[in-house]
N, C-alpha and C positions, 0 to 999 in steps of 0.2 A: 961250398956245396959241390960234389962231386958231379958228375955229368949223369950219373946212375942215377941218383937222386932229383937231377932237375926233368930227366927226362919221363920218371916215375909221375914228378908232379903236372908235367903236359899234361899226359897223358890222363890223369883224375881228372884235372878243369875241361880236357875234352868232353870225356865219358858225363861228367856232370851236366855240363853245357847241352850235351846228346838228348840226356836223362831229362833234363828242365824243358828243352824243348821239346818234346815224346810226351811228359805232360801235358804241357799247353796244350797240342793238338787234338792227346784222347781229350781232353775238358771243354774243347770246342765242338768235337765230335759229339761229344755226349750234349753239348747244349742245344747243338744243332737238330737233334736226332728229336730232342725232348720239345724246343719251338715244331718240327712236323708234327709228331703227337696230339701235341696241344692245336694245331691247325688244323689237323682228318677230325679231333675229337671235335671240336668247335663247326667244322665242313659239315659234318653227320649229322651235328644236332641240328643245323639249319636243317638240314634236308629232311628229318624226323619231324621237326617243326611245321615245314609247310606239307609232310605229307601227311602230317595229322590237319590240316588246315582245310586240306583238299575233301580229304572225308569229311571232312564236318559239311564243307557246303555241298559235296555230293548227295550225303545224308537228306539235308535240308532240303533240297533239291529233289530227292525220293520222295521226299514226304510231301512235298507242295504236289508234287504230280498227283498221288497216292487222294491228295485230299478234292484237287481239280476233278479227277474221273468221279470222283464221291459225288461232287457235284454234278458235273456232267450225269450221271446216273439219275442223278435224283429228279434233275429238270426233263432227263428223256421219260422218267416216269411218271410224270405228272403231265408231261404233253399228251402221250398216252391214256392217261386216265381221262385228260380233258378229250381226249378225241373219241376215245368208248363213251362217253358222259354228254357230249356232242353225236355221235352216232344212234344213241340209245332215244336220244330228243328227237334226234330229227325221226327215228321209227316211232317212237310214240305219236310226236307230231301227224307223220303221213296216217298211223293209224286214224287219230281222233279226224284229223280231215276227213277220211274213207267213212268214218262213221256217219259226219258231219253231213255228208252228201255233198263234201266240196273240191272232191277229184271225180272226175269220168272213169266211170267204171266198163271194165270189155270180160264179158264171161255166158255160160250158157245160160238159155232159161225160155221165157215163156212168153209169145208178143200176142195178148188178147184183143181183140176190137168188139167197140161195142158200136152200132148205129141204129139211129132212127128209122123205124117200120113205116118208111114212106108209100111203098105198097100197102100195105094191110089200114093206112088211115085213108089212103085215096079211096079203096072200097069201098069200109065203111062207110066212109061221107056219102059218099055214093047210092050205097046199099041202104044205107041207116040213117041218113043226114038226123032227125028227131034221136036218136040216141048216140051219136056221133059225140066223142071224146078227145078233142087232140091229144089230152098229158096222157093217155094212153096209149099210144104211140113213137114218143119218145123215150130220150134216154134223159136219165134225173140226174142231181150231181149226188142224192142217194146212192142211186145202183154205183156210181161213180166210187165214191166213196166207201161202201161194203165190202167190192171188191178189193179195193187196196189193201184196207182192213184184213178181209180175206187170207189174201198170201203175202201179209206185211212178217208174217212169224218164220217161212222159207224162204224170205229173196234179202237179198244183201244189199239189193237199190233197185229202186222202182223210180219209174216217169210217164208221166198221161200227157201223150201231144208232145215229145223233148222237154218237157215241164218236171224238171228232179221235185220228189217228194222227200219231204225230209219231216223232222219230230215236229215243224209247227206250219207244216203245211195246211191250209185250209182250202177244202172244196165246198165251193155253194154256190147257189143259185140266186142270181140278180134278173126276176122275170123267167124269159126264156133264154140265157144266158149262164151258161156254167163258166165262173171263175176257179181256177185253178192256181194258187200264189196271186190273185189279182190280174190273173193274164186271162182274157175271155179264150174261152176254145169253142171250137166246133163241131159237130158231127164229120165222119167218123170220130170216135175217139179210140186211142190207141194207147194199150196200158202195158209197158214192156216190164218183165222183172229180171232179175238177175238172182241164178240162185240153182239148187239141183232142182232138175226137171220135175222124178218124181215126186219131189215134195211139195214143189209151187201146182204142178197140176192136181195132186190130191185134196190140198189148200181150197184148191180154184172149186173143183167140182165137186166137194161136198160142203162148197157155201149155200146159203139159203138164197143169197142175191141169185146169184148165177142162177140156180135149180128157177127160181121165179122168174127170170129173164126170160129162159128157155120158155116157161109154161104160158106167159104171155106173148109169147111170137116178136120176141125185141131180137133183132140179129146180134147173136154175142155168138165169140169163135175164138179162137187160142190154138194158135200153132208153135210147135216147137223150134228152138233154135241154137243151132251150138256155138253160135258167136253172135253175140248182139253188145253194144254199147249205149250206155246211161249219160244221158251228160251229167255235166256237175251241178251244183245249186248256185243260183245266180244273185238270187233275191237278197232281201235283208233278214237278222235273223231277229225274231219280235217273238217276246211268249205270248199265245192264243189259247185260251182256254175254251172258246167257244168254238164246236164243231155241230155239224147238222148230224143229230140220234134221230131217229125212228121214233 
């Protein structure tokens, strides 16, 4: 073999040797390249994975609040309602009480007195002993009662002596003895109403009571008043059908 020729064939097992190895490299290159690939793709889906993960229990999480305020709503609307439903009671309540005659009442109106004509019987007895009358002279728990009667349709609350009248009050006569609710009273007696002026005093004096008081010389008198107070009713409440008529 010539030396041209051997050195010809060096020279190919070089360039082969070059060539084989320049393979291997790019074939590593490229496996190399293709495991990253494979690692970002495999990286990403984790990361796609839990960020779909996240939304889901954010979601969850919107919706549980979403359903909370629901509720929260719903109990602040019914504590409300119960408190309008509570508010509404307790005005009815204080109403039917006011009616009841079992608050004190403070408002204008009208303080009558009525008393016994102790001049005009000491006369007589006097003057007249043989036709002398005491029960003419006093006051009855009739006139007592007429009056209330009276301007019981203008006064909003009435009381004879701080004695509240209420729907089963009873006025009567035990003797010479006017019970009022069971409470004896006395001369003077004093009948306060509550109510417009006007109306309790037109009440007043175009009753027949009153006009006959007047005519038989009993001291009746009614002054007006722009603030007066009723008390409450104290008694027990008992249905009375019986009251002293004429």
């Amino acid at each position: 073999m010539s030396n041209h020729s051997a050195h010809w064939q060096k020279n190919t097992l070089f360039l082969t040797f070059i060539s084989l190895l320049l393979g291997i490299m790019i074939m590593m290159a490229v496996n190399t390249n293709a495991a990253a690939e494979v690692k970002v793709d495999n990286d990403a889906a984790e990361l796609i994975a839990y960020i779909e993960n996240i939304e889901s229990e954010t979601a969850a999480l919107q919706e549980e609040i979403k359903n909370t305020r629901a509720r929260i709503e719903q109990v602040q609307a019914g504590q409300m309602e119960d408190q309008a439903l509570t508010s509404a009671a307790g005005e009815t309540l204080a109403e039917l009480n006011s009616r009841a005659g079992l608050t004190e009442l403070t408002g204008p109106g009208l303080i009558i007195t009525l008393d016994d004509n102790s001049v005009g019987a000491e006369l007589a007895q006097k003057n007249n002993p043989s036709t002398y009358n005491p029960a003419s002279y006093i006051v009855h728990d009739k006139d007592i009662l007429y009056i209330v009667r009276a301007i019981a349709g203008a006064a909003e609350a009435v009381s004879v002596n701080e004695i509240r009248v209420v729907d089963t009050t009873t006025i009567r006569c035990v003797g010479t003895v006017i019970l009022v609710n069971s409470t004896r009273l006395a001369p003077p007696y004093e009948i306060r109403a509550i109510g417009d002026i006007a109306a309790l005093t037109a009440a007043l004096t175009n009753s027949g009571r009153y006009n006959s008081l007047l005519y038989t010389n009993i001291p009746v008198k009614y002054t007006e008043a722009a603030s007066l107070t009723v008390p409450a009713y104290t008694g027990a409440y008992t249905i009375n059908y019986s009251q002293s008529e004429e």
